[in-house]
N, C-alpha and C positions, 0 to 999 in steps of 0.2 A: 830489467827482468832477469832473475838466476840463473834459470834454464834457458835463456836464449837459446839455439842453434843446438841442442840436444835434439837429437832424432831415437826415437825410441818406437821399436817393433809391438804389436801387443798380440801374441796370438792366443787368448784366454777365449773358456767358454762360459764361464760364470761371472754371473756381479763384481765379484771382487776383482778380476781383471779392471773390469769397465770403472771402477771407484778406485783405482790406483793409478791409471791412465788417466784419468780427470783430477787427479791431485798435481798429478806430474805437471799438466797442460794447462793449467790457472796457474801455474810457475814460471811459462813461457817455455814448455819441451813442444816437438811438435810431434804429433802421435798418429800412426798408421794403424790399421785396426786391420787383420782379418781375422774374420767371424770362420769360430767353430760349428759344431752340431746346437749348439743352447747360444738360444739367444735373450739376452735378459730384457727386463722392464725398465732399467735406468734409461735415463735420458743421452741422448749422445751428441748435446751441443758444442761440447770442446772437442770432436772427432773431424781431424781434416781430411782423413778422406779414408771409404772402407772398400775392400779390398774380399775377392772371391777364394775359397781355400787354394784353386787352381795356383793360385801365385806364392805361395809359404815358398816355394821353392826357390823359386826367381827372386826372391825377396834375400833372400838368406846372403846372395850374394854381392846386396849394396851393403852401404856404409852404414853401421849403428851404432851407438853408444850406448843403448842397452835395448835388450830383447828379453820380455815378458809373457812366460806360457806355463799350462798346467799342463801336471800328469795327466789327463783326461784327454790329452788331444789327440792321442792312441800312441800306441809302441810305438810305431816306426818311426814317426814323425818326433816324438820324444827321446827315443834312444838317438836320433842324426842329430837333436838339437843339443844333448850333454856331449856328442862326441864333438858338435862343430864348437866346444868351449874347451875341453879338455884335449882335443889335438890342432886343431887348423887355424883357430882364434885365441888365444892365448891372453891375449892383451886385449880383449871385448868384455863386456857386461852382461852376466841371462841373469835373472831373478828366474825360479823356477817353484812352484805354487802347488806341494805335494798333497794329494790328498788319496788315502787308503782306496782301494780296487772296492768297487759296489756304492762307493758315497757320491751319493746324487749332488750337482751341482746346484739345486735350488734352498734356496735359505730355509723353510720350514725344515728340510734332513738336515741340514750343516745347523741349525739351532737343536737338534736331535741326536744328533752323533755327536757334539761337543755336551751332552748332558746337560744343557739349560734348560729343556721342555721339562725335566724331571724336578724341576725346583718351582713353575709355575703352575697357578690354579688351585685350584679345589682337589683335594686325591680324590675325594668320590667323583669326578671328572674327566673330562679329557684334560690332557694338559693342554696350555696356554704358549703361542708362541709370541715370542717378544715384536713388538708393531716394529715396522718398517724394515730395515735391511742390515740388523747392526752385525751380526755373524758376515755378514761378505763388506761391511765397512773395512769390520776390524783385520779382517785378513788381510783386504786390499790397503790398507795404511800400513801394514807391515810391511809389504810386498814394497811399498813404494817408498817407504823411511831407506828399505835397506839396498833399494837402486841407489837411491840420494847417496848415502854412505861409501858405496862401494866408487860414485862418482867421484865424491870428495876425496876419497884413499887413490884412487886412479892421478887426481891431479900433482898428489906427493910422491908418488912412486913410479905410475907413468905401465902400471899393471892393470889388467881388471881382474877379475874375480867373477867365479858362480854364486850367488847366491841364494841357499835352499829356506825355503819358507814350509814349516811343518804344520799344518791347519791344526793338526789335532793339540798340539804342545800351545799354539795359540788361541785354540777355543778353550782349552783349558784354565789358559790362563786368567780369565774373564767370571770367573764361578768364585771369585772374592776368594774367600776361607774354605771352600767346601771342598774340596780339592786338598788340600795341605791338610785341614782336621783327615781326612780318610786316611792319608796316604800315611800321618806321623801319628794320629790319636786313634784310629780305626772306628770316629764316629762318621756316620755315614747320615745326611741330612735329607730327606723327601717334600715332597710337595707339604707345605700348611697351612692350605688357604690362598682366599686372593690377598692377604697382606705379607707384607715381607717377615723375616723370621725373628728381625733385631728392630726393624725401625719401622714406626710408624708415623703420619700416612705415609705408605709407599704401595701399590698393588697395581696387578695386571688383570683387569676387566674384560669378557670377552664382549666383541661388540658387534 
């Protein structure tokens, strides 16, 4: 099993926390959960055991090999957790899960604020949000590619590292071409329908 004997902290309040902790944990890490203000719809069959905000504290000061949390988990708690990487733990692991002041943690905003509701559906419409949970997939497989990384660089060097995960530069990155034509050709693409804009069949049906 890879991750045997990894212990990893997760204190996220969105999907993507809970989908990068259950990648970790089908790897063989073993994963402490506590739950913020949002609590998601994922399933939490690979969670060994959850844990009340009262303990973030107490927690901080066992053994980890990486600890996972978002900006959203308020100042304080967020500003003790860059300072407990950058002064007191040096040689530990945080993945840390930025996401802009005002953006809601549930995936219809996060498919909203990364600009993909603007590319589905009908324009005479509402826009159409993409089925099931892929905006807080895609973040949380970032989030947890770049734990794995920082592990693997830990075991050459015998350092950890912070590592920032930017949602916005990431949901970005998921809009194919529409994105790069704007930004280098200043054409800018809108909704065309429920079919896609290059290939067909491809479309998103409301249901």
């Amino acid at each position: 099993v890879p991750l045997k004997g990894v212990r990893v902290l997760d204190i996220t309040s969105g999907q993507y926390g809970e989908y990068a902790t259950r990648l970790l944990a089908q790897s063989g890490a073993f994963i402490q959960k506590s739950f913020q203000e949002v609590k998601s719809s994922l399933r939490l069959e690979d969670k060994k055991e959850i844990l009340a905000d009262c303990g973030i504290r107490k927690l901080l000061d066992e053994s980890w090999d990486l600890i996972i949390w978002d900006s959203h988990c308020g100042f304080e708690l967020d500003q003790s957790l860059l300072s407990y990487f950058d002064n007191k733990y040096p040689d530990n692991i945080g993945v840390r899960i930025h996401l802009p002041p005002g953006i809601s943690l549930n995936e219809e905003d996060l498919q909203a604020f990364g600009g993909w509701m603007e590319l589905t559906g009908d324009p005479a419409k509402e826009p159409l949000k993409v089925g099931g949970h892929p905006a807080s997939c895609l973040i949380g497989a970032h989030a947890a590619t770049g734990g794995l990384l920082a592990l693997v660089e830990k075991k050459a060097t015998g350092r950890g590292r912070l590592v920032k995960i930017s949602t916005p530069t990431i949901l970005a990155s998921a809009l194919e071409g529409v994105y790069t034509n704007n930004a280098n050709n200043g054409i800018t693409r809108t909704r065309v329908g429920n079919r896609h804009n290059k290939l067909t069949p491809m479309c998103i049906l409301p249901t």
